[in-house]
Backbone as a ProteinNet text record, in pm:
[ID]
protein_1_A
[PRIMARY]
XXXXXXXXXXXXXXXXXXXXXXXXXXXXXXXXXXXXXXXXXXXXXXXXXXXXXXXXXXXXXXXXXXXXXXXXXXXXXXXXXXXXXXXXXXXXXXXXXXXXXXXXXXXXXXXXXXXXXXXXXXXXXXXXXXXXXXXXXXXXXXXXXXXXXXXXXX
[TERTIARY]
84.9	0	89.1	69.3	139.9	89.5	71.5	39.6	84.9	-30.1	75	51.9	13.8	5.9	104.8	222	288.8	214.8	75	31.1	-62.4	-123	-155.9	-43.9	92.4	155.1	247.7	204.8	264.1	153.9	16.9	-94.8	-88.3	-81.8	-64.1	53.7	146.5	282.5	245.4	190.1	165.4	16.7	-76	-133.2	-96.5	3	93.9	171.9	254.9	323.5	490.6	442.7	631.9	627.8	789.6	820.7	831.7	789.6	790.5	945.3	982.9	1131.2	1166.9	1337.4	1382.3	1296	1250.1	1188.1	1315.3	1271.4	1355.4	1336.4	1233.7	1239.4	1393.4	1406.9	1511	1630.9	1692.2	1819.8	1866.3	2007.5	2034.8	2067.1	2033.3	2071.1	2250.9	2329.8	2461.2	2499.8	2602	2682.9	2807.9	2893.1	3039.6	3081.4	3237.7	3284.4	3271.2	3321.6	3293.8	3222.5	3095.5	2973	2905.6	2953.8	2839.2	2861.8	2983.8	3048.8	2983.4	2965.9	2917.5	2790.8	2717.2	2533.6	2538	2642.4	2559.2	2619.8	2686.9	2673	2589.8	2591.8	2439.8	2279.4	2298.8	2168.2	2172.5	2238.9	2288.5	2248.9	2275.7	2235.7	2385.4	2353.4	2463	2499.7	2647.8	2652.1	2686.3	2675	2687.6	2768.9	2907.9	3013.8	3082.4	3075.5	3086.5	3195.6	3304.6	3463.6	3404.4	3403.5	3416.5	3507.2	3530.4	3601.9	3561.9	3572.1	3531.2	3585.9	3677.8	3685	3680.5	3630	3626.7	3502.3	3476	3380.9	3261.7	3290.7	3214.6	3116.9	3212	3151.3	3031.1	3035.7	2939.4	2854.4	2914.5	2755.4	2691.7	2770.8	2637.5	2566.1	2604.8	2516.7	2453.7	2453.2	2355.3	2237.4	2315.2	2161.1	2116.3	2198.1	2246.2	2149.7	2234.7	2197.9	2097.9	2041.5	1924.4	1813.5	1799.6	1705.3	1604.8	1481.8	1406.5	1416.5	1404.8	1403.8	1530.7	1645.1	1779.8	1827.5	1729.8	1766.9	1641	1538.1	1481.2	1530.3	1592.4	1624.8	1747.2	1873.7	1982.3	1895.2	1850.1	1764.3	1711.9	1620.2	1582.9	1632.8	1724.3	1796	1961.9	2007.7	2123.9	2243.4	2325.6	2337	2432.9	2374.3	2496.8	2593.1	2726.5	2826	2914	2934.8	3005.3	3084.4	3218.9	3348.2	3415.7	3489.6	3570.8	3712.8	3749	3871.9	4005.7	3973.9	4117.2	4086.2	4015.2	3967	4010.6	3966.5	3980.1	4058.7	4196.4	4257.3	4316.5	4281.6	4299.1	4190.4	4081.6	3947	3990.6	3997.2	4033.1	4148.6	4264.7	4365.4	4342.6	4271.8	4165.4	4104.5	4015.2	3944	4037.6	4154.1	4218	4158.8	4106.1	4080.9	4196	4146.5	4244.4	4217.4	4125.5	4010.7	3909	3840.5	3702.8	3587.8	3451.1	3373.4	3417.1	3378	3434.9	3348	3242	3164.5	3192.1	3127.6	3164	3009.2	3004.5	2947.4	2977	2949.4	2968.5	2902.1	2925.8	2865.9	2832.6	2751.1	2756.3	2823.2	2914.3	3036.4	3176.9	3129.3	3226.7	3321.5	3279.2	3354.8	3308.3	3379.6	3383.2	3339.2	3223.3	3114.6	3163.9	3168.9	3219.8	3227.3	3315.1	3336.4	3241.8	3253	3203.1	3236.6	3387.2	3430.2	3325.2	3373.3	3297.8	3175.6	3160.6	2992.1	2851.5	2757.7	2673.2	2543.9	2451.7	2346.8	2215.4	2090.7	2052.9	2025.8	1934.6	1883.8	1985.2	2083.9	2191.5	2206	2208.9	2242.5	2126.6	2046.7	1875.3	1908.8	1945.9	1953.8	2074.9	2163.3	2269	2254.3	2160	2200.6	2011.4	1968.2	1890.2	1903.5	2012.2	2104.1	2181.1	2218.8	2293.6	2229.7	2126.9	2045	1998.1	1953.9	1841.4	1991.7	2097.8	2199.6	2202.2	2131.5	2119.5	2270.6	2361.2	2482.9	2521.2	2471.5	2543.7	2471.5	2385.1	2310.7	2315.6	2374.5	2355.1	2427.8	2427.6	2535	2397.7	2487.5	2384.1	2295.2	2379.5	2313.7	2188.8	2225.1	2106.6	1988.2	2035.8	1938.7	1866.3	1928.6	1851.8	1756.9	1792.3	1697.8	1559.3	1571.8	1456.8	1395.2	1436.6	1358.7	1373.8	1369.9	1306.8	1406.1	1497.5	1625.6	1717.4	1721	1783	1836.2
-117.5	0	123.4	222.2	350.4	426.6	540.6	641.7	813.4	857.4	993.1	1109.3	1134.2	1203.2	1148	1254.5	1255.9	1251.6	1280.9	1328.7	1152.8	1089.2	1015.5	880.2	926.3	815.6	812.3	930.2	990.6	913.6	983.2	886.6	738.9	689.5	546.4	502	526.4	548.1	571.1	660.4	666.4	551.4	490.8	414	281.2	247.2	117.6	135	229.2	274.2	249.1	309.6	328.6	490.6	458.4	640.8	673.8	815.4	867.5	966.1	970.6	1021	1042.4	1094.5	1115.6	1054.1	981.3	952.6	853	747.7	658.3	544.8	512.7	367.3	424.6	559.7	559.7	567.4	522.5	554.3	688.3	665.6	812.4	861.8	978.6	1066.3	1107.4	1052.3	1100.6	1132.9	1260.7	1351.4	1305.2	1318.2	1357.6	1457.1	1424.3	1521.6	1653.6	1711.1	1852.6	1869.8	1825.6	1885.2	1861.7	1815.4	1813.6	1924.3	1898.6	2078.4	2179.4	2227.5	2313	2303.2	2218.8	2207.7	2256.6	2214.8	2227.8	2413.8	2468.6	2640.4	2662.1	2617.5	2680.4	2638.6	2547.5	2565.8	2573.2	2603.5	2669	2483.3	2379.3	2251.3	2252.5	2136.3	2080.3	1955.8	1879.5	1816.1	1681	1571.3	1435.1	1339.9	1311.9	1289.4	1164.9	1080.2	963.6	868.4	816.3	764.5	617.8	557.8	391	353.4	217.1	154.9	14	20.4	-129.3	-273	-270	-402.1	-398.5	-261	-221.3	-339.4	-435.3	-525	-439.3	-346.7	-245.7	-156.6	-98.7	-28.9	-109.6	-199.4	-310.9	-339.9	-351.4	-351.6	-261.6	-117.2	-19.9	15.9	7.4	-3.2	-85.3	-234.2	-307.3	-272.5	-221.5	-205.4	-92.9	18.5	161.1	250.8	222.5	328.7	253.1	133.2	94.9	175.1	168.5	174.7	299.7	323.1	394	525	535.3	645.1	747.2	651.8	701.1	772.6	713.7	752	899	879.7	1011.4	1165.9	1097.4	1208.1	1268.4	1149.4	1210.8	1331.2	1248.1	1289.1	1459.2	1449.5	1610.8	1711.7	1676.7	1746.4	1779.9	1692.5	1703.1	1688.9	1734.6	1719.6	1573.6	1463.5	1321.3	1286.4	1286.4	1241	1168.9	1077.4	924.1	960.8	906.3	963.2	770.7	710.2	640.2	650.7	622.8	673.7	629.4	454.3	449.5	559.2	570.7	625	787.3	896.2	997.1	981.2	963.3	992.9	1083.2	1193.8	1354.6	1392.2	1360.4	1401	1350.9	1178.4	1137.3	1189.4	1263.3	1288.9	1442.9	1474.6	1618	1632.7	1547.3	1506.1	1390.7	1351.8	1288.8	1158.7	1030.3	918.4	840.8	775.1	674.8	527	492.7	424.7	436.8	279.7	330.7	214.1	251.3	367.8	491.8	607.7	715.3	827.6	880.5	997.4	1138.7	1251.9	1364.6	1455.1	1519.6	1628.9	1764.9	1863.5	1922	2082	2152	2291	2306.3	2372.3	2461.1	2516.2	2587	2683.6	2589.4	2481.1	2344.2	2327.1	2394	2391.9	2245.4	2183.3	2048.1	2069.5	1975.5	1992.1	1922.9	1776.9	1615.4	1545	1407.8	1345.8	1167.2	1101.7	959	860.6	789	678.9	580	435	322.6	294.2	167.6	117.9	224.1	217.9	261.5	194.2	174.4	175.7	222.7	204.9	282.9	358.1	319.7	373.3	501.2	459.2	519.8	657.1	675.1	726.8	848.7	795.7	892.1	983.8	935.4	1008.7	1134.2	1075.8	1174.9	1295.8	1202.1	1332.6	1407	1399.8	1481.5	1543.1	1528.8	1604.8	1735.3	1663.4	1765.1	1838.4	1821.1	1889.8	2022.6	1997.1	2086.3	2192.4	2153.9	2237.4	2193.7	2099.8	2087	2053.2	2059.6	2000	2125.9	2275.1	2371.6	2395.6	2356.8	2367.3	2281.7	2146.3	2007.6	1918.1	1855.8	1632.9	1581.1	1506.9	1433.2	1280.8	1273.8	1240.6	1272.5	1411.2	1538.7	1509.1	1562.1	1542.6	1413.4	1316	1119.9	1113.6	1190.6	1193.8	1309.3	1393.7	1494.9	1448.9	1347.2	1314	1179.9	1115.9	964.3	848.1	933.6	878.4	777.5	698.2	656	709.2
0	0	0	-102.9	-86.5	-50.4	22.1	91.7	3.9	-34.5	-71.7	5.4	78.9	193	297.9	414.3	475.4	619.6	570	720.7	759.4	660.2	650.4	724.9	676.4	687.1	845.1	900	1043.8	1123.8	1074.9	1139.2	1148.3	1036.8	1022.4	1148.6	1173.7	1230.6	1381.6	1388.5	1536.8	1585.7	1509.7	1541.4	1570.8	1477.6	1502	1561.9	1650.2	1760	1690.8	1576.7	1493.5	1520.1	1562.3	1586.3	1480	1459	1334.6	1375.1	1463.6	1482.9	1615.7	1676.5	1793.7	1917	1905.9	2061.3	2107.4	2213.1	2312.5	2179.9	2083.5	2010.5	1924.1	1889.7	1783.5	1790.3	1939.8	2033.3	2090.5	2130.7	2200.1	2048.9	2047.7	1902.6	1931.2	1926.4	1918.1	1842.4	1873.1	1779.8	1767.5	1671.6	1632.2	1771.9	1825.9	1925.2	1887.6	1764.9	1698.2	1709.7	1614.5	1562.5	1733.7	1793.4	1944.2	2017.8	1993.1	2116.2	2031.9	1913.1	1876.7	1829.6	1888	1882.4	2045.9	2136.2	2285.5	2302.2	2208.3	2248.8	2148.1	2013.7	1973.7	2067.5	2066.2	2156.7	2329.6	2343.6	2479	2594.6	2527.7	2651	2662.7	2796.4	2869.8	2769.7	2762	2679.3	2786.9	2704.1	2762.1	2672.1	2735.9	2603.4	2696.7	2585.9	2636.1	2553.5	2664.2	2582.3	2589.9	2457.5	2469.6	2391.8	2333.6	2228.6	2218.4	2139.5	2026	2138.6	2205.6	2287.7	2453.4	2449.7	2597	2674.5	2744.8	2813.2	2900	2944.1	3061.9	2920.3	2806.4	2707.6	2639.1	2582.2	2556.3	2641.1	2804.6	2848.3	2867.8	2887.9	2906.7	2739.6	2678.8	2521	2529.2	2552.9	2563.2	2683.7	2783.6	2857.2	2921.1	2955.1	3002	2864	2793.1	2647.3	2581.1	2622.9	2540.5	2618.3	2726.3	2837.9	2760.5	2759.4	2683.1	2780.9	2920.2	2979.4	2951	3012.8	2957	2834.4	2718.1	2583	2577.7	2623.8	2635.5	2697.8	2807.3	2901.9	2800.8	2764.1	2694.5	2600.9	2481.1	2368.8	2409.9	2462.6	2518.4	2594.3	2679.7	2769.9	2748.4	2686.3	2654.9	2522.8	2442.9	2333	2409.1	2317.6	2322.2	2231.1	2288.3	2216.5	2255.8	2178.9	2187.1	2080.9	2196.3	2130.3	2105.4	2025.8	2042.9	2066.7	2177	2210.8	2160.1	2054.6	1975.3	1838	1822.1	1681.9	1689.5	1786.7	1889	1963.3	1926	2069.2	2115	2027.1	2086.2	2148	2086.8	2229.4	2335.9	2341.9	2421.9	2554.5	2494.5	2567.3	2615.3	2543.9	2621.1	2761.6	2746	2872.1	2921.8	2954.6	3019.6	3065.7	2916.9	2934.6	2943.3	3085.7	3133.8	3131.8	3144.7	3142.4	3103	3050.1	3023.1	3088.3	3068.5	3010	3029.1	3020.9	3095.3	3034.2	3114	3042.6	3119.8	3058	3106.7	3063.9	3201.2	3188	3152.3	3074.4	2962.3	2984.6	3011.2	3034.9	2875.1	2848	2728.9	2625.3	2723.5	2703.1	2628.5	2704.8	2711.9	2823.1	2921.6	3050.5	3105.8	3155.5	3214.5	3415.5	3401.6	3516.5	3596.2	3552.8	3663.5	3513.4	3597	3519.2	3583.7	3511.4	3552.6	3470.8	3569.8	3506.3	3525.1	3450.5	3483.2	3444.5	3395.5	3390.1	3493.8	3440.3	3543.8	3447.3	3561.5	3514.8	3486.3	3459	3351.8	3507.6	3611.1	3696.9	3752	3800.4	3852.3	3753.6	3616.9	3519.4	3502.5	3537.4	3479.8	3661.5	3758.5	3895.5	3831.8	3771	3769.7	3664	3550.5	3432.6	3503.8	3579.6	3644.6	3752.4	3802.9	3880.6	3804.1	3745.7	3626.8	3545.6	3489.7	3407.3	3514.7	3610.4	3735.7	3781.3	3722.1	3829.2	3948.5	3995.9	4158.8	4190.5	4129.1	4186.1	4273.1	4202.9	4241.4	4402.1	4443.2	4563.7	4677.9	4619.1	4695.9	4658.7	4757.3	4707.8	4610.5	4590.6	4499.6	4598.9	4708.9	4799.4	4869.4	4887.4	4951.9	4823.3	4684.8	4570.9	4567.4	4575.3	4585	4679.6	4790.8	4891.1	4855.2	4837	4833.9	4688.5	4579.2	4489.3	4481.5	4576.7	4583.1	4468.3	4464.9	4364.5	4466.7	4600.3	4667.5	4787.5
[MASK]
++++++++++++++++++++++++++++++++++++++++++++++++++++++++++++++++++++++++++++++++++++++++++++++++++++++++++++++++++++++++++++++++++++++++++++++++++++++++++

């Protein structure tokens, strides 16, 4: 069946529950290291930049279940510009932000001033507490302890 109407075929799309774009079904939308740093000062977000590599064991699992997670991929998606860097591929980004190890993500001012960093696996739960920590600024007010507590985050 062909459809020649766009609006028809959005409808169709949202009745059968196919994204018609950017939501959590279509992954985290990640950027190139460049083109991300300069989407998060044009649009003035915080950025979320993330070191893996192709045989890293910890990197594989949070893609398999961290970055699948539908909440996770929303929150990135709307709140934050995402970029996934590979660090043999990049290893001047890499040696920028001083990857030593991995996983290894970073929080990202705007400006591109560097917020915190977060080595290591995490998971999805753990992950949605932090980049909503980070998003609210609450870091500048509170632990993130203090924050888990006053929003039922642990």
């Amino acid at each position: 069946m062909k459809f020649k109407s766009p609006v028809i075929v959005l409808l169709c799309m949202s009745l059968l529950g196919t994204p018609a774009s950017g939501n959590a079904a279509s992954g985290v939308g990640w950027q190139d290291f460049e083109a991300g740093l300069a989407r998060g000062r044009e649009q003035n977000r915080k950025i979320f930049l993330y070191f893996y590599t192709d045989w890293c064991t910890y990197c594989k699992e949070m893609e398999k279940t961290t970055f699948s997670d539908p909440a996770v991929i929303a929150f990135l998606n709307n709140h934050f510009v995402p970029i996934r860097v590979n660090a043999d591929r990049n290893a001047e980004a890499a040696a920028r932000f001083g990857v030593r190890a991995l996983p290894l993500s970073w929080f990202v001012a705007a400006d591109g001033t560097r917020l915190s960093s977060l080595p290591g696996y995490v998971p999805a739960e753990r992950l949605i507490l932090l980049l909503r920590f980070m998003q609210t600024e609450s870091f500048k007010r509170m632990s993130l302890k203090e924050f888990a507590q006053q929003t039922g985050g642990g």
